[in-house]
C-alpha positions as CSV (number, residue, x, y, z in Angstrom):
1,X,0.0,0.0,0.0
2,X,2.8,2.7,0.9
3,X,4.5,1.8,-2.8
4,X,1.3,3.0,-4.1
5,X,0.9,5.8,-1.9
6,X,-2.5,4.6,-0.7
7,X,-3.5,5.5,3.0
8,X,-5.1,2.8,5.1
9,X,-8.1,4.0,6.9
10,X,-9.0,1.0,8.7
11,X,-7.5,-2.3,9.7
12,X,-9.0,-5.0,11.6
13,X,-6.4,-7.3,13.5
14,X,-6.9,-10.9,12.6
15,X,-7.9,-12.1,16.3
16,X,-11.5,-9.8,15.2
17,X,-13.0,-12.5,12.8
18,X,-15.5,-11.1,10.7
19,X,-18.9,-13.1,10.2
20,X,-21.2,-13.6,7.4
21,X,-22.9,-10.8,8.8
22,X,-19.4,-8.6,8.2
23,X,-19.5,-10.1,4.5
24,X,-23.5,-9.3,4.3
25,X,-22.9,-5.3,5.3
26,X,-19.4,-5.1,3.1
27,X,-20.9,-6.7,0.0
28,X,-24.5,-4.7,0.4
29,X,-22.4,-1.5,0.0
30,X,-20.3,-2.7,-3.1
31,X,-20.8,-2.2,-6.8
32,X,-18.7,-4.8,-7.5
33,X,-16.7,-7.7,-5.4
34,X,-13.5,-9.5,-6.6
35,X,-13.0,-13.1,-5.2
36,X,-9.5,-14.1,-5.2
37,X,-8.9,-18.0,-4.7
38,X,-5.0,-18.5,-5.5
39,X,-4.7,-17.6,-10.1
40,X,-9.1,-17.9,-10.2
41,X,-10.9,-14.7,-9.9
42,X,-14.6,-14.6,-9.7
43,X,-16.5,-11.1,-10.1
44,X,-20.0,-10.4,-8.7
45,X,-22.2,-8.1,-7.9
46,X,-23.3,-6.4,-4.6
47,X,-25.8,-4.7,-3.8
48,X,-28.9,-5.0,-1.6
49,X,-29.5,-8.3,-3.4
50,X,-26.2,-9.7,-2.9
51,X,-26.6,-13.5,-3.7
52,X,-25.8,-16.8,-1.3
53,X,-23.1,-17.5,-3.8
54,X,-21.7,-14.3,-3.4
55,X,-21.2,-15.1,0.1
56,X,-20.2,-18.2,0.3
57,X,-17.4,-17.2,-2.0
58,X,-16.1,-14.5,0.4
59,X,-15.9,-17.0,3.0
60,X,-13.5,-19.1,3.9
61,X,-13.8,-22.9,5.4
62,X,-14.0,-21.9,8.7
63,X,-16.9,-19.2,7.9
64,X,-15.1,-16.3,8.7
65,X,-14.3,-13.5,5.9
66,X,-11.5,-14.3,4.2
67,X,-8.5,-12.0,3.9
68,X,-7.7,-9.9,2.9
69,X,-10.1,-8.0,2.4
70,X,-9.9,-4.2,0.7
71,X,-12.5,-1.6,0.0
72,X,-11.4,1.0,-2.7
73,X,-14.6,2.9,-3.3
74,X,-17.3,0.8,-4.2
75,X,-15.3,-2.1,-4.9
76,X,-14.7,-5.0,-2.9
77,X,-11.6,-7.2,-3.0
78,X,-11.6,-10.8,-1.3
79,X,-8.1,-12.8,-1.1
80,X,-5.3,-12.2,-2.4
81,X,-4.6,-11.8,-6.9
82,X,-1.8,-9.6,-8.0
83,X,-3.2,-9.2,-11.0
84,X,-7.0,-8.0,-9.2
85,X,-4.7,-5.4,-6.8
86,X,-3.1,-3.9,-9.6
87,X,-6.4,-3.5,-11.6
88,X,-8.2,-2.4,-8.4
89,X,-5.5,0.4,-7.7
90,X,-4.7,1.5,-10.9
């Protein structure tokens, strides 16, 4: 983030899991969410009718959010993709 020059305005320590409720509220005020899993990127929409699949994407086994997670406007990164970051914060 500080090679980009992009301030962080909020960080959540990883003892705080975030719920399905977390993913509900984060992916209700997105446009559009990125879900990283390792080289396959999925793209969906937010939005008050964000979809189960939606979800369930943005969580991980254990049920908890996966990480990391950014918010860049109205766009919602899940997991790591170098490839999405670079897009994202272009």
């Amino acid at each position: 983030m500080a090679a980009r020059d992009i301030e962080v305005l909020d960080k959540t320590p990883a003892s705080r899991k975030l719920s399905r409720e977390d993913a509900v509220r984060v992916a209700t005020d997105a446009k559009a969410i990125h879900v990283a899993r390792g080289k396959k990127v999925a793209v969906h929409d937010g939005g008050k009718g964000v979809s189960d699949e939606t979800l369930d994407a943005m969580l991980g086994s254990t049920g908890n959010l996966r990480s990391p997670l950014v918010v860049v406007g109205d766009t919602v990164v899940v997991g790591f993709n170098e490839s999405v970051f670079e897009e994202v914060f272009a």
